[in-house]
ZATOR-856744 format. One line per field, with one value per residue (C-alpha): chain; residue number from 1; x, y, z. Coordinates in nm, 3 decimals, padded with zeros to 5 digits, always signed. Layout:
BEGIN
kette A  ...
nr NUM  ...
c1 X  ...
c2 Y  ...
c3 Z  ...
//
This chain:
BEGIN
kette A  A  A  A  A  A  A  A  A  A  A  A  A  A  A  A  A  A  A  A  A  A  A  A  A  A  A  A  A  A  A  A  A  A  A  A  A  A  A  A  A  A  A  A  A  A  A  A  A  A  A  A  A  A  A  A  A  A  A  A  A  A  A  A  A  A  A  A  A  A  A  A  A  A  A  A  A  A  A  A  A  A  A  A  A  A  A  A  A  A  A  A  A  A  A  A  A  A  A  A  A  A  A  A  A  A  A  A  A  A  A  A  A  A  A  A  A  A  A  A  A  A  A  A  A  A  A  A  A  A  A  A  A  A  A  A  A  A  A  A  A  A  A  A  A  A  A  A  A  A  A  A  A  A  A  A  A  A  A  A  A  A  A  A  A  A  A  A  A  A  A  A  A  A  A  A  A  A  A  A  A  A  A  A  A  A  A  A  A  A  A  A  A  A  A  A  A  A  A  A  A  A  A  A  A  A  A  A  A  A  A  A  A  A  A  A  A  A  A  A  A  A  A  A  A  A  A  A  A  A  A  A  A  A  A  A  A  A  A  A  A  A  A  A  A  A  A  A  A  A  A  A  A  A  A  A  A  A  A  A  A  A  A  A  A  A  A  A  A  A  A  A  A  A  A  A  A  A  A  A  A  A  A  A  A  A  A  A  A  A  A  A  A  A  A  A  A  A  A  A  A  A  A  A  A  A  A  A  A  A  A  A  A  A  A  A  A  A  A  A  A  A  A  A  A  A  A  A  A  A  A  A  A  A  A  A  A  A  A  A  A  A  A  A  A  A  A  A  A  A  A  A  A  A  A  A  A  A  A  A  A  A  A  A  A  A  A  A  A  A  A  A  A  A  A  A  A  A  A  A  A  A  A  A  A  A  A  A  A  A  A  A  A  A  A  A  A  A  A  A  A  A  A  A  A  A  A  A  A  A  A  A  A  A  A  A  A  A  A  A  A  A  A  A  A  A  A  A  A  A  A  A  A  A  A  A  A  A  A  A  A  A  A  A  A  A  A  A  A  A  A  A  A  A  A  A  A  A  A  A  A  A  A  A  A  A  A  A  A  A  A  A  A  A  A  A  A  A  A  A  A  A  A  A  A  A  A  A  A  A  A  A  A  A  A  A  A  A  A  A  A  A  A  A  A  A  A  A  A  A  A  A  A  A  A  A  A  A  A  A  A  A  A  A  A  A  A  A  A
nr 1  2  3  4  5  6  7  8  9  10  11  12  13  14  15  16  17  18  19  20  21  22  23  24  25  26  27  28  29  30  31  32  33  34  35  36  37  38  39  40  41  42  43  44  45  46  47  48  49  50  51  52  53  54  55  56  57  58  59  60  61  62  63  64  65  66  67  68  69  70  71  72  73  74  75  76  77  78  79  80  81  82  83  84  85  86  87  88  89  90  91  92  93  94  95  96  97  98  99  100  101  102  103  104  105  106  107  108  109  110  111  112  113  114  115  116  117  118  119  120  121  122  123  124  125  126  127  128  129  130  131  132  133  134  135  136  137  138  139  140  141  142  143  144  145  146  147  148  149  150  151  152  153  154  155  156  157  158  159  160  161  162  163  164  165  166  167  168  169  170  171  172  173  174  175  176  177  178  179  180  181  182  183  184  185  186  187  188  189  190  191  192  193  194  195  196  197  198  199  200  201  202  203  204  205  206  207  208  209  210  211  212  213  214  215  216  217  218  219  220  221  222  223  224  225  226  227  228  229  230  231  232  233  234  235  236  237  238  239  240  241  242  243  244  245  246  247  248  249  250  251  252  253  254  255  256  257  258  259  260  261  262  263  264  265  266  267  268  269  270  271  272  273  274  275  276  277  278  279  280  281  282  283  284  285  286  287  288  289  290  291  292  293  294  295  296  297  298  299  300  301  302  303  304  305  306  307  308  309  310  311  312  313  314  315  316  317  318  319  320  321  322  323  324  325  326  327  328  329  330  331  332  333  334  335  336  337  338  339  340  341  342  343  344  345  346  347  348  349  350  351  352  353  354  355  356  357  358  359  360  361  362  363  364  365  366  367  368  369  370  371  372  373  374  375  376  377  378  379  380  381  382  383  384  385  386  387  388  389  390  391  392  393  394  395  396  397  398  399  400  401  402  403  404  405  406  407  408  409  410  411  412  413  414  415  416  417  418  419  420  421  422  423  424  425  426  427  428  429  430  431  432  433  434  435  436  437  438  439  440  441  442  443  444  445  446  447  448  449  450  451  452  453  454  455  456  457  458  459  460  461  462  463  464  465  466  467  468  469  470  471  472  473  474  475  476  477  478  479  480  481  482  483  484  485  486  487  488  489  490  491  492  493  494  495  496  497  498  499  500  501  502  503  504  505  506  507  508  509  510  511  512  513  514  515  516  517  518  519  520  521  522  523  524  525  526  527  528  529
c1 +02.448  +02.587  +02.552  +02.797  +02.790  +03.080  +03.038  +03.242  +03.381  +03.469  +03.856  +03.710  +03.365  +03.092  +03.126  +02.878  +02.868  +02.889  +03.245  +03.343  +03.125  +03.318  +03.646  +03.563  +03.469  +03.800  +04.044  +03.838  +03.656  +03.764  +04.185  +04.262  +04.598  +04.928  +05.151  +05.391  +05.739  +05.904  +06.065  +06.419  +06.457  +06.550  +06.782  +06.614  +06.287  +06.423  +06.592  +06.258  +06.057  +06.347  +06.364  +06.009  +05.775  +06.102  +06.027  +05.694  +05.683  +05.951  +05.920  +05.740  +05.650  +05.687  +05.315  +05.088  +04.901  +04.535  +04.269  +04.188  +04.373  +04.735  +04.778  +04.615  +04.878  +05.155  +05.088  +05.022  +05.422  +05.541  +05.353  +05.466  +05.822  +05.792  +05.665  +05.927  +05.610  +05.617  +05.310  +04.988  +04.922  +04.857  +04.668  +04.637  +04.752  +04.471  +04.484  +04.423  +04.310  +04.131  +04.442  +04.757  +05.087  +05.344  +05.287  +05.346  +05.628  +05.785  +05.725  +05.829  +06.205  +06.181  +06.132  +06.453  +06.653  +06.528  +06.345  +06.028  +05.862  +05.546  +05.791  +05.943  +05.630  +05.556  +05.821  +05.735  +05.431  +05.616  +05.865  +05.589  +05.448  +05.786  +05.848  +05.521  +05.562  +05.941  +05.757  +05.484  +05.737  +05.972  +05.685  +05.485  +05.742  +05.769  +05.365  +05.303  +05.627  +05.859  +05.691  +05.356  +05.517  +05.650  +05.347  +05.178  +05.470  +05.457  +05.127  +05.068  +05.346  +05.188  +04.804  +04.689  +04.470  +04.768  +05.049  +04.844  +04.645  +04.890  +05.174  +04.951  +05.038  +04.717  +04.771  +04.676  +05.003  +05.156  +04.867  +04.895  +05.264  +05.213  +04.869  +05.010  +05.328  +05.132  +04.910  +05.124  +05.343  +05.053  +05.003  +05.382  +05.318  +05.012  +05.006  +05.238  +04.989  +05.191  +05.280  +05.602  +05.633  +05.909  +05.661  +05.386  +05.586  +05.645  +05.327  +05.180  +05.475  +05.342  +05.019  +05.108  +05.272  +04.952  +04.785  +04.977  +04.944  +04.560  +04.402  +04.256  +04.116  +04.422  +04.330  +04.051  +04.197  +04.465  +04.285  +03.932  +04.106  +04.449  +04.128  +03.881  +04.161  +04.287  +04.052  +03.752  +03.858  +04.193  +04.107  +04.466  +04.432  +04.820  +04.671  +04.498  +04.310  +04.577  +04.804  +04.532  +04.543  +04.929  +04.888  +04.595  +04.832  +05.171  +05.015  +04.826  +05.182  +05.339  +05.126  +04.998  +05.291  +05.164  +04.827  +04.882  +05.047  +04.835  +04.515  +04.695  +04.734  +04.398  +04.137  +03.919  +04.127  +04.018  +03.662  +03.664  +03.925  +03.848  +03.472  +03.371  +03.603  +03.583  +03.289  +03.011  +03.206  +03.125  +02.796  +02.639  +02.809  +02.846  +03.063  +03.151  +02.815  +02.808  +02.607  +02.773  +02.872  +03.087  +03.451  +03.367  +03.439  +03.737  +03.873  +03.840  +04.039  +04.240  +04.433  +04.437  +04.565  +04.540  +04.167  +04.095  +04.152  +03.903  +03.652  +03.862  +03.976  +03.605  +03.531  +03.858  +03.662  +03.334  +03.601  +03.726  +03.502  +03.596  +03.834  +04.160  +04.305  +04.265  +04.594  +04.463  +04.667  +04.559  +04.803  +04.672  +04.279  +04.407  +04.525  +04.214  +04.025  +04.218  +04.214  +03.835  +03.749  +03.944  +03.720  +03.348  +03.471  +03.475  +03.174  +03.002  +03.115  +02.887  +03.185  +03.369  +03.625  +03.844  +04.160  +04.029  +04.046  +04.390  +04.516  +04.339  +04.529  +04.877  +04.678  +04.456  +04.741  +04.915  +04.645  +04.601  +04.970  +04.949  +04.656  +04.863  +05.175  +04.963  +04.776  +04.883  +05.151  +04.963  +04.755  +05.095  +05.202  +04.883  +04.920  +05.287  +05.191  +04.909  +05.153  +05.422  +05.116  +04.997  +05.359  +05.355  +05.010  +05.104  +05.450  +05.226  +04.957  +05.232  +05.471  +05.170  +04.817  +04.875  +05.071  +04.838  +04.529  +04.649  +04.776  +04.425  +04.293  +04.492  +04.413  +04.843  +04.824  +04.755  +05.006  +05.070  +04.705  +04.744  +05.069  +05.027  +04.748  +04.823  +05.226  +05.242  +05.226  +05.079  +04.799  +04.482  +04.387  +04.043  +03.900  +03.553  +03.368  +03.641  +04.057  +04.241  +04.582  +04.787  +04.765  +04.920  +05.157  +05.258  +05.298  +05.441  +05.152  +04.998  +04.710  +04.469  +04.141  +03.861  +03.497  +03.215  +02.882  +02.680  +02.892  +02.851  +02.807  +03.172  +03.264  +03.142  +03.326  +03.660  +03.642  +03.545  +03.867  +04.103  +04.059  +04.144  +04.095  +04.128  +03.869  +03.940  +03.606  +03.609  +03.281  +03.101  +02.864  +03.027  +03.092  +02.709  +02.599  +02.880  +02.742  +02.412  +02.497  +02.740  +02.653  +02.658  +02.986  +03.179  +03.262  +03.368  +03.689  +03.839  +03.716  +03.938  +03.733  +03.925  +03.641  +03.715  +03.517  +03.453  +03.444  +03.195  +03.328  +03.627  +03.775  +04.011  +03.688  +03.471  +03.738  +03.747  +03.515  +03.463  +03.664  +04.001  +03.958  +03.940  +03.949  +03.650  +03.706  +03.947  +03.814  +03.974  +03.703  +03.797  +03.567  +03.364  +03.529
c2 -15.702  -15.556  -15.188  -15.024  -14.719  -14.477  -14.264  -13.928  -13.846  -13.439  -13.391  -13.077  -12.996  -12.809  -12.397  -12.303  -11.939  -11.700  -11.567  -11.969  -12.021  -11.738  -11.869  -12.199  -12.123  -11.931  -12.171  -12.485  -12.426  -12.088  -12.105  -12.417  -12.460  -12.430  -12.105  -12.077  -12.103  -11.737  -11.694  -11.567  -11.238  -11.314  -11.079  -11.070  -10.967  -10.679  -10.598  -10.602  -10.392  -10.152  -10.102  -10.171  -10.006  -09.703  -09.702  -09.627  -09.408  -09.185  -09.185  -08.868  -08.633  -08.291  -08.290  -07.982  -08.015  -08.113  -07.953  -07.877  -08.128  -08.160  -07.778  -07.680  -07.931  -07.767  -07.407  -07.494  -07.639  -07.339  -07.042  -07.281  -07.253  -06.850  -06.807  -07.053  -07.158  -07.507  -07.542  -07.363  -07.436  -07.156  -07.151  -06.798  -06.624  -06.774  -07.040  -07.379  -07.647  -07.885  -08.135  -08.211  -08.108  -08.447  -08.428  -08.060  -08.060  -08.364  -08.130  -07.893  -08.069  -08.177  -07.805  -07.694  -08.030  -07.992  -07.643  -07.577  -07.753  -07.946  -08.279  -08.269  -08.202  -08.520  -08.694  -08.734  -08.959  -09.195  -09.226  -09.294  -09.602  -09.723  -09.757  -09.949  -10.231  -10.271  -10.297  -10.532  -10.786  -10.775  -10.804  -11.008  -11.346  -11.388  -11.420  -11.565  -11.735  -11.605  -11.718  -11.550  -11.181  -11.182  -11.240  -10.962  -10.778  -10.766  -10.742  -10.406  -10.289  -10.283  -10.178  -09.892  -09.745  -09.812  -09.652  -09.385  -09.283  -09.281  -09.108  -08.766  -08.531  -08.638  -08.742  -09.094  -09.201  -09.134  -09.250  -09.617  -09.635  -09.573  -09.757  -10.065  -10.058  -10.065  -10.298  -10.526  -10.492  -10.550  -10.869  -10.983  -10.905  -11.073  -11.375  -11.613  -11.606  -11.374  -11.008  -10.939  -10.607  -10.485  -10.482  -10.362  -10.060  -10.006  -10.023  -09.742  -09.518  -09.597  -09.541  -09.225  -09.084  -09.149  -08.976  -08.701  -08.757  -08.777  -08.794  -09.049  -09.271  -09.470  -09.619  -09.736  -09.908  -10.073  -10.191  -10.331  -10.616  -10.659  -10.650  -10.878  -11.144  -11.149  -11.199  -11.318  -11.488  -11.667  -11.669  -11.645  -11.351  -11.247  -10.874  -10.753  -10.390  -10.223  -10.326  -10.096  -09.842  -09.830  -09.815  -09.564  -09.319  -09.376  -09.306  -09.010  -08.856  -08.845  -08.607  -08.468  -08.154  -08.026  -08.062  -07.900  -07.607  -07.540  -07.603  -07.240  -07.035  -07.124  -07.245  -07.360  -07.620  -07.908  -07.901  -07.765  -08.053  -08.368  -08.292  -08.170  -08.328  -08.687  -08.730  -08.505  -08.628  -08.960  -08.977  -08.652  -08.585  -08.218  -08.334  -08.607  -08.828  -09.170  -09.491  -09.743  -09.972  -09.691  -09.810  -10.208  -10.101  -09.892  -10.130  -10.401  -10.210  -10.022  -10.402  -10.502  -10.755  -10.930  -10.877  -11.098  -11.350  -11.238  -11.520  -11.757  -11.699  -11.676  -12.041  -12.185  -12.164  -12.368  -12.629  -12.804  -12.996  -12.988  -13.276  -13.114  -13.056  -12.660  -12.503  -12.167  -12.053  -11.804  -11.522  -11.529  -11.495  -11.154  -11.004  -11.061  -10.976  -10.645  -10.527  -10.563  -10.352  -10.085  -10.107  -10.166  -09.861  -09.627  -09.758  -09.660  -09.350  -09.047  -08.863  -09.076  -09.008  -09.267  -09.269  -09.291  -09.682  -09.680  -09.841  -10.163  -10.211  -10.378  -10.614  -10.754  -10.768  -10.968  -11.171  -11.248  -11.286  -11.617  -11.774  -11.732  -11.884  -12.189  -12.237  -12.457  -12.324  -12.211  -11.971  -11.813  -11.814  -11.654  -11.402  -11.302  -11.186  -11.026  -10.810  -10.781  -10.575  -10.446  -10.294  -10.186  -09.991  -09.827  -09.682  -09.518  -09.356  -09.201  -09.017  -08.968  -09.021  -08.831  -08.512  -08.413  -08.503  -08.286  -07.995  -08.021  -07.981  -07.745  -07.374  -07.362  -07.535  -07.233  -07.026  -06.718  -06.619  -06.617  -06.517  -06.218  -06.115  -06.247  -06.197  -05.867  -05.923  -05.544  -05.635  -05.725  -06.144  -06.257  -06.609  -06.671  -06.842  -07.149  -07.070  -07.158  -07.298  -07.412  -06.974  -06.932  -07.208  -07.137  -06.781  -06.750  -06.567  -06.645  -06.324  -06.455  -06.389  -06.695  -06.540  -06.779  -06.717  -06.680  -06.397  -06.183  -05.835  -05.925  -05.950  -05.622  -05.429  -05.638  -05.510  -05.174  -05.149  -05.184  -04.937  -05.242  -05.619  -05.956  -06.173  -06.597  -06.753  -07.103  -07.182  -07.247  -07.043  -06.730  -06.526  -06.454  -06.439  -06.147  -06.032  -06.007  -05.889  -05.673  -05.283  -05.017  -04.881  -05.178  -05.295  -05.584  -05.459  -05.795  -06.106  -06.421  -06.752  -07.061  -07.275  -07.462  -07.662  -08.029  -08.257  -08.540  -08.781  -08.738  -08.989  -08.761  -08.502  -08.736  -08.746  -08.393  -08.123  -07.766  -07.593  -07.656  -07.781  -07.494  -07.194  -07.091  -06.716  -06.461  -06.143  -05.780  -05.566  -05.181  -04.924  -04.674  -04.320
c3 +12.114  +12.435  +12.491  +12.665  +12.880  +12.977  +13.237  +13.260  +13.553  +13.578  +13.681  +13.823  +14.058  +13.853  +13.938  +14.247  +14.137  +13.935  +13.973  +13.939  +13.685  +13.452  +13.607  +13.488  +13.154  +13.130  +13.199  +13.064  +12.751  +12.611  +12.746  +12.851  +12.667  +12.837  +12.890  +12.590  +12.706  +12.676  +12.337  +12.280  +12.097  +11.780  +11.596  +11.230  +11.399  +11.601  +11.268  +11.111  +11.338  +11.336  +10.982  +10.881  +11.102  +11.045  +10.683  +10.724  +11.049  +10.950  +10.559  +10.532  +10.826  +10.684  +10.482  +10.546  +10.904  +10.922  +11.083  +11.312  +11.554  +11.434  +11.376  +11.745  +11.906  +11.698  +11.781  +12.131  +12.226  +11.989  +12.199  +12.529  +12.406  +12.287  +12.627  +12.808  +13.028  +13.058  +13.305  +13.152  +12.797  +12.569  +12.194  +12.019  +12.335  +12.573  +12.833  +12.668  +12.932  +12.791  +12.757  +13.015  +12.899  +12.867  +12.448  +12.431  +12.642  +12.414  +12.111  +12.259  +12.318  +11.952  +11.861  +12.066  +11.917  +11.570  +11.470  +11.465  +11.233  +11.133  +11.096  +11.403  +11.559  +11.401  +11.490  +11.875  +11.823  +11.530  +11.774  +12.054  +11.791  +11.684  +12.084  +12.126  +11.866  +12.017  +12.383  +12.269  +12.073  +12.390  +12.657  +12.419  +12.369  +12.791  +12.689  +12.373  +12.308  +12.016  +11.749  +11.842  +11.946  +11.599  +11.410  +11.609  +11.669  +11.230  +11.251  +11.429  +11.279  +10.913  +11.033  +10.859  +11.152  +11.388  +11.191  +11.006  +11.269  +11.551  +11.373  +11.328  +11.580  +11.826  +12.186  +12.062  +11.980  +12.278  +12.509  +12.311  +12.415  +12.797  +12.801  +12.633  +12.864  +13.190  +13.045  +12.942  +13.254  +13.506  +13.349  +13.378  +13.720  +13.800  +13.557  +13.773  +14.118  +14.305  +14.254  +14.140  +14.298  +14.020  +13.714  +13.897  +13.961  +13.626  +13.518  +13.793  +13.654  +13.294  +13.345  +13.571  +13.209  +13.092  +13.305  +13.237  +12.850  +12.819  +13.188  +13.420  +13.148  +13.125  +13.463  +13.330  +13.048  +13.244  +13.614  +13.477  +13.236  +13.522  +13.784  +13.631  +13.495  +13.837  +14.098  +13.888  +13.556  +13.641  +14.010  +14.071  +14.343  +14.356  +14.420  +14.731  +14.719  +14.876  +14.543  +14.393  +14.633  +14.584  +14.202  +14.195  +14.431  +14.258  +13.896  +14.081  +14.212  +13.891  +13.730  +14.095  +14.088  +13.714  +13.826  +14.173  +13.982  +13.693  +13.976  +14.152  +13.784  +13.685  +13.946  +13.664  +13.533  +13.771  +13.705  +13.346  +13.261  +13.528  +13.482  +13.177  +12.966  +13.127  +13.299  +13.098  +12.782  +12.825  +13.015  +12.875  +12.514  +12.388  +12.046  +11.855  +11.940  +11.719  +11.755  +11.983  +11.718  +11.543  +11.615  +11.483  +11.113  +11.251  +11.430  +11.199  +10.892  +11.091  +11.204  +10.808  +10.729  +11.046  +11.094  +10.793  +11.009  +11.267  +11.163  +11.174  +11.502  +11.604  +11.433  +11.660  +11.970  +11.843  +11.669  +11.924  +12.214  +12.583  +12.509  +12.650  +12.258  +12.274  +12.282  +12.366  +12.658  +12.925  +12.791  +12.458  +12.649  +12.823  +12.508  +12.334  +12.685  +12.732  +12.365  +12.321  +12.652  +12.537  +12.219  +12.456  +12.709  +12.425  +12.286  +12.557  +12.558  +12.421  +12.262  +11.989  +11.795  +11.527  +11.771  +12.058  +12.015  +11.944  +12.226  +12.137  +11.850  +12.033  +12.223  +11.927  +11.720  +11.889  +11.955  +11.615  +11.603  +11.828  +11.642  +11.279  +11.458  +11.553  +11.201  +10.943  +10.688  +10.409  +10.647  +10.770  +10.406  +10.317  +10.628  +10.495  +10.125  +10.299  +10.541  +10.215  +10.008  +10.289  +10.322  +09.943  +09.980  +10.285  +10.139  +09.814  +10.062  +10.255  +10.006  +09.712  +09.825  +10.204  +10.117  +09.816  +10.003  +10.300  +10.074  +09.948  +10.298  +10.390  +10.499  +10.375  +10.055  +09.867  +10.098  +09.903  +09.953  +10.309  +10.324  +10.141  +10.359  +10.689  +10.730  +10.833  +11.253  +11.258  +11.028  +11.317  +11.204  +11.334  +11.281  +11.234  +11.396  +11.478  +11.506  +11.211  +11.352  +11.066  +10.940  +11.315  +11.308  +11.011  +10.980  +11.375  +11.531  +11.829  +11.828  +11.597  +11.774  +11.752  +11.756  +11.764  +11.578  +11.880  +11.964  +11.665  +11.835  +11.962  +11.628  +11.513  +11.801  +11.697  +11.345  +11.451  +11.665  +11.350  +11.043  +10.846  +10.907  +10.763  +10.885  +10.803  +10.772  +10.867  +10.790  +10.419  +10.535  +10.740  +10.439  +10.308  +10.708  +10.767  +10.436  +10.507  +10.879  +10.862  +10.946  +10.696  +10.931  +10.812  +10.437  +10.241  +10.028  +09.947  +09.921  +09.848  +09.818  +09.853  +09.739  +09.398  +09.135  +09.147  +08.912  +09.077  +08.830  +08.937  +09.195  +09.350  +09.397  +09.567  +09.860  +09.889  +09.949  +09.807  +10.076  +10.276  +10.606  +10.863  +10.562  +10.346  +10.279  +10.331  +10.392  +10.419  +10.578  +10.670  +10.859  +10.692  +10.738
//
C-alpha cells in the first residue's frame, strides 16, 4: 500500500522575534477571522437601550445615601455651591483634595437644575452609564458588526456590577463613560493602519475629562492596550511617538487650568493628590489592601448573565486548529485585550476597591456580545431568557431590596433621633473619630468637626469649648473609650445608641450589622460647672 506524504507549506515565514512572535500569534491562531462589516443602527435596539437600561438607571434614585462614599461626594458639590467656589473642593468646611472636581461640578449643575437632593445627586452618574452603553453600541457595530454591539450593547446594559455599582454617586460612573469613549475612539483611529487624526482627537479630549474626573490613571487605561495593539500585536504602526506626545499634552491641557489654579490656593495639592493618592496608593498601600486575585469574583458577577458564558468563550480558542476556520476577528481580540488590562492594572494595585474595575465592564461585554451573536441559536436563545430574568431581578433589588437595605445603613434612617439633636445650627456637632456626611448633607451643615482617635487630647479641648455638645460616634467602639477616657470636667448626659438586636436566623440580619454605617452613638456631653 502506498503511503503518501503531504508537506505543508506556511503562507507566512515563522516569527524571528519576540515582538513577531506575539504579532503572529495574534493575527493567526488567537484572531485570525475577518473584520465584521460595520452594522447599521437599528432602531428597536436604540429603543431598547433607551428604555431598558432607563428603567433601571432612573427607577429609583432618591434612597438614603451610603457611607461613607456617596454622602462625602454629596456634601462636597453642596458646600461648593453654598460657597459659589467652583475651584477648591470643600467637605465640613475644610479643603478636600484628595479628588479633582469634573463630578462635583456636574452635581453641582444638577443641584442648581433640580434642588438639592440625594436623587439628583444621583442622577449625574446614571446619566454618565446610560451615555456609555449608547457610546459602546454606536462605536461598537463600526467594530463588531450590528449584530455583535447589540448583544453587548444588552449585555452591559443588564450587569448587576455595571448598573448597580456605577449608578451610586462614586466617581466610577463617570470615569467608565470617558475611559470607554477614548478607548474605544483610539481604536477607530488606529485599527485601519493609518491614524485618522479626527478620532484620535476625540479620544485625548475624552481621556483629558478623565483626567479631570479621577486623575492620570485614565492614561493608563487607554495608551497601554491602543499602544501594545498597535505597534506590537497587530503590527500595524499607524502611530508614531509623537501621536503620543500629542495625546499625553492635549489630555494634560484640559484639566491643566483647574490644576494650575487649585496648585496657587493650596500648594499641597500636587503632591498630596499626584503622589500620595496615585503613586504611594498603588505601589505602597495605606487602605483598602486585598490579595491580587480580589476583583476575579467581582468581575465575573458583576457582567451576569454574560459571564456564564466565560468558559465557553475560553473552550472557542482550543476548538478550532490553525486551519483558517476561526472567525475571531481582530476587533473582537482588542475588546477582550483592553477590558482584561483594566482588570490586571488594578490587580496590581495595593489599594483595591469593588469599582475601581468598572471600566472593564463595556469592553468585556461586548466582547461577549460578539461570541453570542456567532453561536448557534439555542445559545442566543438561552442568553436572552438569561438577560429577560436578569432584568426581572434587577427591577426587585432596586425599588425593595436597595432602599430598605440602605435605610438600614443609614446614619438617616432613624432621622428624628438626629434631627432632634443635631438641627439646631447653634448646637456645636463633633464626629468621632471619622465624619459622618449623610447628618451634614442632610441636615445642611457644613461645621461638623471630624476628630480622629489618635488625636484625643484635641477632642477634650473641643468639648471643653462648648458648655454643651453632641458628639456622633462612628465607631462600635468610641462610646466605652470616651467613657472610660473622658475627664471628671466633662460628663455623659445623654446617650442615644443606634445599635439594634439581631436575629442571626434571620436572613435579612445576616446582611446587616449591629450598627448603621458611619453612626454608632449619639452622645450629648456638657461641661462640669
Amino acid at each position: 500500500m502506498a503511503v503518501t506524504t503531504t508537506t505543508v507549506a506556511w503562507e507566512h515565514p515563522l516569527p524571528q522575534s519576540l515582538p513577531e512572535g506575539m504579532s503572529w500569534l495574534w493575527k493567526r491562531v488567537l484572531f485570525p477571522g475577518e473584520s465584521p462589516k460595520e452594522g447599521q443602527v437599528s432602531l428597536w435596539t436604540v429603543l431598547f437601550l433607551i428604555f431598558v437600561p432607563g428603567w433601571l438607571l432612573y427607577g429609583n434614585l432618591s434612597f438614603h445615601l451610603l457611607e461613607p462614599d456617596e454622602s462625602r461626594y454629596a456634601e462636597i458639590p453642596r458646600e461648593m455651591l453654598d460657597r459659589d467656589d467652583w475651584v477648591v473642593p470643600h467637605l465640613q468646611g475644610q479643603p478636600y483634595l484628595d479628588k479633582p472636581p469634573l463630578m462635583y461640578w456636574l452635581v453641582m449643575l444638577s443641584y442648581r437644575m433640580f434642588g438639592v437632593d440625594a436623587w439628583s445627586a444621583r442622577l449625574v452618574p446614571a446619566l454618565a452609564l446610560h451615555a456609555t452603553i449608547l457610546l459602546t453600541y454606536l462605536l461598537g457595530r463600526r467594530h463588531l458588526g450590528g449584530r455583535g454591539a447589540t448583544w453587548g450593547a444588552i449585555f452591559l446594559s443588564v450587569a448587576p456590577g455595571f448598573i448597580e455599582m456605577g449608578r451610586l454617586l462614586i466617581l466610577d460612573g463617570l470615569l467608565t463613560m470617558w475611559t470607554t469613549t477614548a478607548t474605544l475612539t483610539a481604536f477607530e483611529a488606529i485599527r485601519h493602519g493609518r491614524l485618522r487624526r479626527s478620532w484620535w482627537r476625540i479620544s485625548w479630549i475624552a481621556a483629558g475629562l478623565g483626567v479631570l474626573t479621577k486623575g492620570p490613571v485614565v492614561l493608563i487605561l487607554v495608551l497601554v492596550p491602543t499602544w501594545f495593539y498597535d505597534r506590537i500585536l497587530h503590527r500595524a504602526r499607524s502611530t508614531t511617538w509623537g501621536c503620543y506626545v500629542e495625546y499625553l499634552v492635549g489630555s494634560v491641557m484640559i484639566s491643566l487650568p483647574w490644576y494650575a489654579a487649585i496648585g496657587l490656593r493650596e500648594p499641597i495639592f500636587l503632591k498630596y493628590f499626584l503622589w500620595e493618592h496615585n503613586i504611594v496608593r498603588f505601589v505602597a498601600p495605606f487602605d483598602h489592601i486585598r490579595p491580587v486575585w480580589f476583583y476575579l469574583p467581582i468581575v465575573w458577577a458583576g457582567l451576569l448573565p454574560a459571564s456564564w458564558f466565560v468558559l465557553a468563550l475560553v473552550w472557542s480558542f482550543f476548538r478550532h486548529p490553525i486551519d483558517g476556520t476561526v472567525n475571531r476577528p481582530a476587533e473582537m481580540g482588542f475588546y477582550l485585550f483592553a477590558g482584561c488590562w483594566v482588570v490586571v492594572f488594578f490587580s496590581l494595585s495595593g489599594s483595591k476597591l469593588p469599582t475601581y474595575v468598572l471600566p472593564s465592564f463595556p469592553l468585556l461585554a461586548m466582547a461577549f456580545g460578539w461570541f453570542v451573536s456567532q453561536s448557534k441559536p439555542w445559545l442566543r436563545h438561552l442568553a436572552a431568557g438569561l438577560v429577560v430574568t436578569t432584568i426581572l431581578l434587577l427591577l426587585y433589588f432596586n425599588h425593595s431590596f436597595l432602599p430598605w437595605y440602605a435605610r438600614m445603613r443609614s446614619p438617616m434612617g432613624q432621622t428624628e433621633k438626629v434631627v432632634s439633636y443635631c438641627a439646631d445650627p447653634k448646637q456645636p456637632v463633633l464626629c468621632f473619630p471619622r465624619s459622618c456626611d449623610s447628618v451634614a448633607f442632610y441636615l445642611k451643615r457644613d461645621d461638623l468637626r471630624n476628630i480622629r482617635s489618635k488625636n484625643f487630647p484635641d477632642l477634650v479641648e473641643a468639648l471643653r469649648r462648648h458648655p454643651r455638645t453632641v458628639l456622633l460616634c462612628t465607631h462600635r467602639h468610641s462610646f466605652e473609650s470616651i467613657r472610660n477616657a473622658l475627664p471628671a470636667d466633662l460628663r455623659i448626659v445623654e446617650h442615644v445608641s443606634y445599635r439594634r438586636e439581631l436575629d442571626r436566623e434571620a436572613w435579612y440580619d445576616k446582611l446587616t450589622t449591629e450598627t448603621p454605617w458611619g453612626l454608632c452613638d449619639l452622645l450629648v456631653i456638657e461641661k462640669v460647672r
